[in-house]
Each structure stands twice: as C-alpha cells, then as structure tokens.
ChimeraX commands (.cxc) that place a marker at each C-alpha (Angstrom):
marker #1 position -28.98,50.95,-18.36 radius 0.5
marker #1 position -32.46,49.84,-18.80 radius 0.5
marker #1 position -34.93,50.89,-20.99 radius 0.5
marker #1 position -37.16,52.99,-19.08 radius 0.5
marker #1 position -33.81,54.67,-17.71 radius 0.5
marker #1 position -33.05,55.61,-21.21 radius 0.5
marker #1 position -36.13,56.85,-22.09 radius 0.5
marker #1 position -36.05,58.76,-18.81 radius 0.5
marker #1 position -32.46,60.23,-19.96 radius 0.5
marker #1 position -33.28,60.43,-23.79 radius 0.5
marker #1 position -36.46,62.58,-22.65 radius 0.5
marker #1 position -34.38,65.02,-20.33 radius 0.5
marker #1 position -32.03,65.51,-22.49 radius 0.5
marker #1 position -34.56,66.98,-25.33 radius 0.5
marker #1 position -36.18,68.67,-21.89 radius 0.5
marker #1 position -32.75,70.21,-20.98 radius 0.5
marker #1 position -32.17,71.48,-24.72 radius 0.5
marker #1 position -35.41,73.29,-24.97 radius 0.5
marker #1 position -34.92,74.93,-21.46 radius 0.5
marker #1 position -37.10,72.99,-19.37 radius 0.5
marker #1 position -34.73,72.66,-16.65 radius 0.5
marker #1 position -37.38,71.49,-14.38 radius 0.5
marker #1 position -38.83,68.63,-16.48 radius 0.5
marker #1 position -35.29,67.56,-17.16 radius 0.5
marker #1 position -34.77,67.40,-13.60 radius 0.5
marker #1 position -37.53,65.24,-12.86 radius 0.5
marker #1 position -36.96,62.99,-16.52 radius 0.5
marker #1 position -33.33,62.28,-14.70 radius 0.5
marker #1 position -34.36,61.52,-11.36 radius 0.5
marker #1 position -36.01,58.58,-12.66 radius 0.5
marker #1 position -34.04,55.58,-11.88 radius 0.5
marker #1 position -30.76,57.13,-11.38 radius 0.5
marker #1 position -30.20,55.76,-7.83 radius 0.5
marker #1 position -30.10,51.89,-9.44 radius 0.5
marker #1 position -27.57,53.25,-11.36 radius 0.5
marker #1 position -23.49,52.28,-10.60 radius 0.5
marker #1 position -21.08,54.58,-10.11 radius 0.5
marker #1 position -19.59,56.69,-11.37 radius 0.5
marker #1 position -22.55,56.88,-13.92 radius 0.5
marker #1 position -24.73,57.56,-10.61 radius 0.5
marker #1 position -22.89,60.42,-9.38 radius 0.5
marker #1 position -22.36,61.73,-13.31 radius 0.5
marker #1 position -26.43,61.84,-13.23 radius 0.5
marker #1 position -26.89,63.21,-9.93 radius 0.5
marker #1 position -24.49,66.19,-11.14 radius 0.5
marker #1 position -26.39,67.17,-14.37 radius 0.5
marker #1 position -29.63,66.55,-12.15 radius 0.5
marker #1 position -28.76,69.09,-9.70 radius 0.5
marker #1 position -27.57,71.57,-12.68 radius 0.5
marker #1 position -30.96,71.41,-14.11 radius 0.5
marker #1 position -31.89,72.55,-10.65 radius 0.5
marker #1 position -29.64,75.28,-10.58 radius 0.5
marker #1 position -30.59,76.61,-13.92 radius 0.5
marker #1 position -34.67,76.73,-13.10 radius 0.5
marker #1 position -34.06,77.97,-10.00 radius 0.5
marker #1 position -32.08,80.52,-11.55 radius 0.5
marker #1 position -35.00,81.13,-13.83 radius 0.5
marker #1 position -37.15,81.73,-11.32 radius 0.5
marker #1 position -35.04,84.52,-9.71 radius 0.5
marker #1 position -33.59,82.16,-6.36 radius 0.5
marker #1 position -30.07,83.07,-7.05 radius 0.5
marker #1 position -29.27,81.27,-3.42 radius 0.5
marker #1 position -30.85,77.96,-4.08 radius 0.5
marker #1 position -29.24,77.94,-7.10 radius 0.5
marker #1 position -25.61,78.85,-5.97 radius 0.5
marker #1 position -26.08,76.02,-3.32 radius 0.5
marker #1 position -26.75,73.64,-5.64 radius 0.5
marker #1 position -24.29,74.80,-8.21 radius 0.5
marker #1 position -21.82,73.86,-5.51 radius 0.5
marker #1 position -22.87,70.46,-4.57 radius 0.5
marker #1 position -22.88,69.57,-8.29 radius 0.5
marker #1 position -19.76,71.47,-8.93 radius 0.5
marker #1 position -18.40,68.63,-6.17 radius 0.5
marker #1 position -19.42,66.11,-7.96 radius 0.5
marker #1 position -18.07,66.67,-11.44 radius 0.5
marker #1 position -14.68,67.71,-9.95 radius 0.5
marker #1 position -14.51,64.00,-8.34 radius 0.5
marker link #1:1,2 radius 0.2
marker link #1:2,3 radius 0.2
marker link #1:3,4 radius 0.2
marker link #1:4,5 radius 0.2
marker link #1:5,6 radius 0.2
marker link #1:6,7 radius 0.2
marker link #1:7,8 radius 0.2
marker link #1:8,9 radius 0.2
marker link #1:9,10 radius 0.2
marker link #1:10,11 radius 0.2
marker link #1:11,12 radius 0.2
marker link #1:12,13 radius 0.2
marker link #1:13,14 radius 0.2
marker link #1:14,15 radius 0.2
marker link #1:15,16 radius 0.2
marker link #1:16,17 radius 0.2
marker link #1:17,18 radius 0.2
marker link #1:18,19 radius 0.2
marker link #1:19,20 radius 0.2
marker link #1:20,21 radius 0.2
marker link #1:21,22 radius 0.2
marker link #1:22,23 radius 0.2
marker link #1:23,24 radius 0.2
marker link #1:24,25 radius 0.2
marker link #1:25,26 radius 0.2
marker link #1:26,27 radius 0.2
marker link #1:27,28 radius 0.2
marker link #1:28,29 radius 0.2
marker link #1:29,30 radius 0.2
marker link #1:30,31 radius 0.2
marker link #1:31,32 radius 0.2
marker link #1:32,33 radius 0.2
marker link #1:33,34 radius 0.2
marker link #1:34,35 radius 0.2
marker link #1:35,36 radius 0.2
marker link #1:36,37 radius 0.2
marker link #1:37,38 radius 0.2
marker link #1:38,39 radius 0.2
marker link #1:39,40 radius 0.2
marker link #1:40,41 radius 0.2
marker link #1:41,42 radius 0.2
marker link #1:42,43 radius 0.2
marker link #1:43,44 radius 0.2
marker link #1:44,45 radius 0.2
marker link #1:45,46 radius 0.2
marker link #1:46,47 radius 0.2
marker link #1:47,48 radius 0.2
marker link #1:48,49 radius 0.2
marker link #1:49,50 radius 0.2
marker link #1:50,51 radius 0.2
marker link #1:51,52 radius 0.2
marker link #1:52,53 radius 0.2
marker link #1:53,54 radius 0.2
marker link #1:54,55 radius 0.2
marker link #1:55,56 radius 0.2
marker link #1:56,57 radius 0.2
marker link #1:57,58 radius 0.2
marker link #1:58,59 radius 0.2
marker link #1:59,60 radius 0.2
marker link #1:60,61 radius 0.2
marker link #1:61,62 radius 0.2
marker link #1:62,63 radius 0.2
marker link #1:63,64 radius 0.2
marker link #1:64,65 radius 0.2
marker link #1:65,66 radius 0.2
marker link #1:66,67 radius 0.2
marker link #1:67,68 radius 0.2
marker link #1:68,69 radius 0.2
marker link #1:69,70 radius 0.2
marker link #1:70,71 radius 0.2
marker link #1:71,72 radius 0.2
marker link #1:72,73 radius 0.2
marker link #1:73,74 radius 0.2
marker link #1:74,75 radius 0.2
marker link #1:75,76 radius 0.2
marker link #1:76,77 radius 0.2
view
C-alpha cells in the first residue's frame, strides 16, 4: 500500500470514528481502485458503508438500504 493510500485510509478511519461518514467516504476512495484484491473489494465495502451511514444521516433511508446491500455483497464474498 503506498503512502498516500495510507494516509488516505489512516485519515478515514479517524473520519469514520468521529462520524464523518462522508469525509471517510471520500478519504477511502482515494486510491483504492490500484489496490489488489481482495484488499480492493474489502475497501470498496467499508466505502460504501460510510455511504450508507451519511445517507442515513441525512434521512435517505432508500439510498442507504441500496447501498447497505451492495456492500453487504461484498463482505459476504
């Protein structure tokens, strides 16, 4: 993982924690498609569960749900 990827990831991470879903999501989506798998589809998965969770926030319970099932896919694999 390169360096800027694991700033990227360290930075979400602390995003994620304090319950910025959003800027976790967009910390994440740096870099993760040069990533292998399964480590690719791993990120992807916690990406779209940031998703999930500020679009919860936000009151888009169907956004959300759609999402929570593509991840869901993707951490059952």
């Amino acid at each position: 993982m390169s360096m800027t990827l694991m700033t990227s990831w360290e930075q979400g991470v602390r995003d994620f924690n304090q319950g910025s879903y959003w800027h976790a999501h967009e910390s994440w989506e740096r870099g993760w498609k040069d990533l292998a798998e399964p480590m690719k589809m791993h990120l992807q998965a916690l990406i779209q569960v940031a998703a999930v969770l500020h679009h919860f926030g936000r009151g888009k319970p169907g956004p959300a749900m759609a999402l929570c099932r593509l991840a869901l896919e993707k951490i059952e694999k």
